[in-house]
C-alpha angles and dihedrals in degrees: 000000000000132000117202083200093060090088116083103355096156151263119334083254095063091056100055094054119114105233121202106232140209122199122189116205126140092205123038108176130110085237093061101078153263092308082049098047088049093051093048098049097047090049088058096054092037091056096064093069102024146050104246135178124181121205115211143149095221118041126184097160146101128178138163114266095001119124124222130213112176100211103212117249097201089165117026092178140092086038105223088052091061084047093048081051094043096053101043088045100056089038087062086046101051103024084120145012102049142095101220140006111215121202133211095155143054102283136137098226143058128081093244116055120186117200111202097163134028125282125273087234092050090049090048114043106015111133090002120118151149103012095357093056092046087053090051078057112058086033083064088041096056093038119082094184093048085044100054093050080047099052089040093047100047085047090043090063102027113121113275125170107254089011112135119183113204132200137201103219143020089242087062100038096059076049101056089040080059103045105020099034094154082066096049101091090053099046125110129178127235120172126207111271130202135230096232103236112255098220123051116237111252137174094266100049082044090057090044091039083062101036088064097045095051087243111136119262098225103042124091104245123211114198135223127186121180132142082194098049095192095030086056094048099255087142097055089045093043083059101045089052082077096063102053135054134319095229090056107088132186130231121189124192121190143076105003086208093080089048102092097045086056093045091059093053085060101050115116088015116130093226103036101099078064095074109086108206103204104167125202118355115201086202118033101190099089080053100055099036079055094060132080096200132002115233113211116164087156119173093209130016115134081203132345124226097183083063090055095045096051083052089056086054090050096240122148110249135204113199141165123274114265086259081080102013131046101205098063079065078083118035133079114248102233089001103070098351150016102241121204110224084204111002083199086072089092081189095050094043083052090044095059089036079056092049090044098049096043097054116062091176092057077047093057103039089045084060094048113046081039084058085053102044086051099062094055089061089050108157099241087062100054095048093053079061094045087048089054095054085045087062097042099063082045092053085047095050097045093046086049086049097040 
């Protein structure tokens, strides 16, 4: 975790002031996802020290101290019409009277942006050039969905006095240097963080943690969580369960609307009464106290907080390489995980869950050393971080003002 806006952020006075704060996130539920559960966490230890209010069109939160708009949707779809809404919305509703803006989404405002996925330009003309380039854009110019991600975007990360862009791993960060340089010089990056459970898994709360979710008592349990299912890798791990065990089951946590799609791809298999759908968990932590090792091939993930939280919880990960996940930038292959050169390669994925499940030592070490590397990435932490950045965008705009 590093912060290019730790350096010079002001006098001591500065930092005991009490800012009035403006954070930006469509959705603000714990269900929503791994930008949602950032933001969220980041909000509750914020709000300790600072007046926020968080302007949302869904909102499934309630903290101490911490102020809710709930921003209209009037048309949810197309969804870059509701965007387009959403950032003009909450522009008109924060144009004055507060310190900083903060960002989660694609707006063009606001002096703290935070960038949770990559950007619309990477995903559209990386590795594309001569004829193939021209085609992405007419394909941009013709497109007023793919215009309108394109203009936010490009106003989301223009200079602006005051303006930090932060990312949330080293991996996006060399991305957005590349795509987005006129922003290099005022990125920083802050990871996600993680609340250390309280209470230590053991073998009870294991048994009653299953017990709650429907999973078998007796079976060893690897875990999947992913709001994206194919985005995430279910397919290549759906086809790797095959290949080991029939006491090893599978639980997967995340959007119940894939479910059924998935469910008709396993009809007629042999193993497939072994897969538990659990949807949407408003809390995960029976989920992961259930598990004996999270599973996460994922194709995109510029972190990966799932990962994170399974390590507080001490479980074995295994997890893509940091080609496809940003987290892995960080961890230790055989040390702290188990890292997946190409988490599309369904044999290879079987081959380290064999190695994972016949070695109770590897087990044991993987959940230690994952218990270690979490509280490092303690929310608190990250916060103090998140509060530097926020004063110095304050520091930029008063000097501009002086």
């Amino acid at each position: 975790m590093t912060s290019s806006a730790s350096q010079g952020t002001g006098q001591q006075d500065d930092h005991a002031r009490r800012l009035r704060i403006a954070v930006f996130n469509r959705i603000f539920s714990p269900t929503g996802g791994g930008a949602e559960r950032y933001s969220i966490a980041l909000v509750e230890q914020l709000a300790q020290a600072h007046e926020i209010h968080v302007f949302a069109q869904q909102i499934d939160h309630a903290w101490p101290g911490v102020n809710y708009h709930l921003i209209s949707a009037p048309l949810r779809k197309p969804r870059w019409i509701n965007q387009l809404w959403f950032a003009t919305a909450t522009w008109w509703a924060t144009r004055r009277g507060f310190d900083v803006v903060h960002s989660h989404e694609n707006t063009w405002h606001g002096e703290v942006q935070t960038v949770h996925v990559l950007p619309v330009k990477h995903n559209l003309f990386h590795g594309r050039t001569g004829w193939r380039r021209a085609l992405r854009w007419v394909k941009v110019l013709t497109s007023p969905r793919l215009l309108v991600y394109c203009v936010l975007e490009r106003l989301r990360y223009a200079a602006q006095t005051g303006r930090h862009v932060v990312v949330t791993s080293d991996s996006l960060k060399k991305i957005m240097a590349v795509t987005y340089p006129v922003c290099a010089e005022t990125m920083s990056v802050i990871t996600p963080g993680i609340a250390i459970p309280v209470t230590p898994t053991s073998d009870a709360r294991k048994q009653q943690a299953r017990v709650q979710l429907g999973l078998p008592k007796a079976a060893r349990c690897l875990l999947f969580i992913g709001n994206d299912y194919r985005k995430k890798g279910l397919p290549a791990l759906l086809e790797a369960l095959p290949q080991l065990p029939e006491d090893v089951v599978l639980a997967v946590v995340g959007n119940p609307a894939q479910v059924s799609a998935f469910k008709k791809t396993l009809e007629g298999t042999a193993w497939g009464q072994r897969v538990f759908f659990l949807g949407a968990l408003q809390d995960v932590s029976p989920a992961y106290e259930a598990a004996d090792c999270l599973v996460h091939p994922t194709l995109e993930d510029t972190f990966a907080m799932v990962v994170l939280e399974a390590m507080a919880h001490g479980l074995p990960v295994i997890v893509s390489s940091e080609r496809y996940c940003g987290i892995s930038g960080l961890l230790r292959h055989g040390v702290n995980a188990l890292i997946l050169d190409d988490p599309k390669n369904a044999k290879a994925l079987a081959a380290s869950l064999s190695r994972l499940l016949g070695d109770g030592a590897l087990q044991r070490q993987l959940g230690e050393q994952a218990e270690d590397f979490a509280r490092q990435h303690q929310w608190e932490t990250i916060a103090r971080e998140q509060e530097k950045v926020y004063f110095s965008a304050v520091q930029a705009k008063n000097r501009l003002h002086a």
